[in-house]
N, C-alpha and C positions, 0 to 999 in steps of 0.2 A: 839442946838446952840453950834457953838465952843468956847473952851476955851481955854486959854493958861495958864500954871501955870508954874512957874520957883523956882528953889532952888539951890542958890548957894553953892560951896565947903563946904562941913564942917568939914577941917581937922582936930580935934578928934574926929571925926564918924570914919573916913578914917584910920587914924592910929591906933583905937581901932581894927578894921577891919585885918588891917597887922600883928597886934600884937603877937607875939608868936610862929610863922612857919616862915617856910624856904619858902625864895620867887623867883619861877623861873625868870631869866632872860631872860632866852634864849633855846629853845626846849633841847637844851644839857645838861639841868638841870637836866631835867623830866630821870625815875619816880622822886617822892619827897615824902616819909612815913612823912607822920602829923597824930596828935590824931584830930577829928572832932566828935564832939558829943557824946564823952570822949570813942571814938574807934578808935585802930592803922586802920589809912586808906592808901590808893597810890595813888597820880595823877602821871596820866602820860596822855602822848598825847593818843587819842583814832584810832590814825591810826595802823590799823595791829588789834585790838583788834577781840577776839574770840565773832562771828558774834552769837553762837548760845547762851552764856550767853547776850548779849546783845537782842537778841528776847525774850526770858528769862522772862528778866527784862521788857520789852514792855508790856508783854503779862501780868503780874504784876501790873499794873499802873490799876486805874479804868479808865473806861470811860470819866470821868468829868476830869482826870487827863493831859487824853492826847489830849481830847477837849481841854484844855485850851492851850496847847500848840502848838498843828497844824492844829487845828480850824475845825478837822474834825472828823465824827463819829471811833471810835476805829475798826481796820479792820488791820490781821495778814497783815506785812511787808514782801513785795514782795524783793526778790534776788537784784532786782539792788533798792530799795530802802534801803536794809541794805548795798549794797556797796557807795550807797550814803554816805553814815557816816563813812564807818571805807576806805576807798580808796579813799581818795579825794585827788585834786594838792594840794600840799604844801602851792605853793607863795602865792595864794590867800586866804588859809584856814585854819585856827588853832582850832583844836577840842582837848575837856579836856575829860578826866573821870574819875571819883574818885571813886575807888570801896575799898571794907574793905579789910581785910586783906588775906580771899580767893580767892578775883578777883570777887567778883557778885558784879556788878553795883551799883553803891547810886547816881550819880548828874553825868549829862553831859553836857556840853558847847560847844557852836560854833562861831567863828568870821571869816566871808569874806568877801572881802574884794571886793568893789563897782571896776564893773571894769572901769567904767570913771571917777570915782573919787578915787585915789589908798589909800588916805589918810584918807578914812571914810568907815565903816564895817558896814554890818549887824549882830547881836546876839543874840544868842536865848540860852535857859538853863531850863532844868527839873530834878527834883532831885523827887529820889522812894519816893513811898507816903510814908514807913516805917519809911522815914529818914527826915521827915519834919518838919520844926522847930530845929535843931539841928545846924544850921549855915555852914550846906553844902552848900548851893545856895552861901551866900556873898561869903564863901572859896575860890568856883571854878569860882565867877564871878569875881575876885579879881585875881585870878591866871594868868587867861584868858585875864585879863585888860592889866596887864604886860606884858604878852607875846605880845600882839596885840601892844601897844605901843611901845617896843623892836623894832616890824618890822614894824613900822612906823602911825602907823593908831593914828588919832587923835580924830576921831569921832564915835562913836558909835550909832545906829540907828535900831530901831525894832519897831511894831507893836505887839500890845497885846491887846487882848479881854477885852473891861471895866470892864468885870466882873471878869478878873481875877487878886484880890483884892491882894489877897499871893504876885504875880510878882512885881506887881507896889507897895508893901510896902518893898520889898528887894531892888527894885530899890532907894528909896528915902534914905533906910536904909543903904548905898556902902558909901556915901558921899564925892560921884562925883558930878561936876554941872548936874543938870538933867531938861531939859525942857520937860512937858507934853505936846501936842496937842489932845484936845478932842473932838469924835463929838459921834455920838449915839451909836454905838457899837465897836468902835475902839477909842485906844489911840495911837497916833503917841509918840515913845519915841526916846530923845537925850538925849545922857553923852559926857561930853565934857572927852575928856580920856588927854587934852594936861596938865591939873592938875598934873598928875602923872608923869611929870618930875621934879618938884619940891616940891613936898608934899611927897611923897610914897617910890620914889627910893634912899632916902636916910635911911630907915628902912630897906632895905631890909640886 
């Protein structure tokens, strides 16, 4: 049966979130050294990124890891699927990675952007299993939010496996408006990102 679930703003979720880093505005920011889970990290945009630390880091992940995340059995990344991620068009597509201070991988992000609808993105995000629970997901979903709203996108929109409990509790925990749609193996998710002109960008 479907269900619908909503939760609105919770601007001191939100701001507790912002709290304490440096917040891109705009790709011209990036990189950005922040402490996350009390280690000097870097985001920066993940285009251009070194294709074979980032296989690296795939190859890294457990199986359940990356099930969760691209809903498919774990099987080495093919050449034009790692140019999928570090060579994409710009206008449409803003990808994060936050690696520690040697460049290996912790959390990466992605927003793009609906092409009939230019104002609402789909987004996806996986952080190393090493680094979980350490408040890398909120970090770089957060980072990612800002830039995406910068260039315009209001709506945020993804699909995620019911049973992957971890996502949809970082989602609830961003303290974005966030509507669930449920049915037996999928959760339809929205964040309203138009929040973040008046709640967020004034921390930064």
């Amino acid at each position: 049966m479907t269900r619908y679930l909503c939760w609105p703003a919770d601007p001191a979720r939100l701001q507790a979130g912002l709290a304490g880093w440096l917040h891109p505005a705009t790709r011209t920011d990036l990189p950005i050294m922040m402490v996350v889970g009390g280690r000097d990290c870097w985001l920066r945009e993940l285009a251009g990124s070194d294709p074979a630390r980032l296989e690296a880091a795939y190859a890294a992940q457990s199986e359940q890891s990356l099930y969760l995340r691209f809903m498919r059995p774990k099987q080495p990344p093919s050449a034009e699927q790692l140019a999928f991620f570090i060579d994409y068009p710009r206008d449409p597509q803003i990808a994060l990675l936050l690696t520690d201070a040697e460049g290996v991988p912790l959390a990466m992000a992605q927003s793009i952007r609906r092409r009939l609808h230019p104002d609402r993105a789909e987004f996806s995000c996986i952080v190393a299993d090493h680094f979980q629970h350490k408040g890398a997901g909120r970090r770089i979903l957060l980072a990612l939010a800002l830039l995406a709203y910068g260039e315009g996108i209001r709506e945020w929109t993804a699909e995620v496996l019911g049973q992957n409990r971890p996502m949809l509790a970082l989602l609830k925990g961003l303290g974005l408006p966030l509507t669930l749609v449920t049915g037996r193996e999928m959760v339809f998710v929205r964040l309203d990102l138009s929040v973040l002109g008046t709640l967020a960008l004034s921390h930064t």
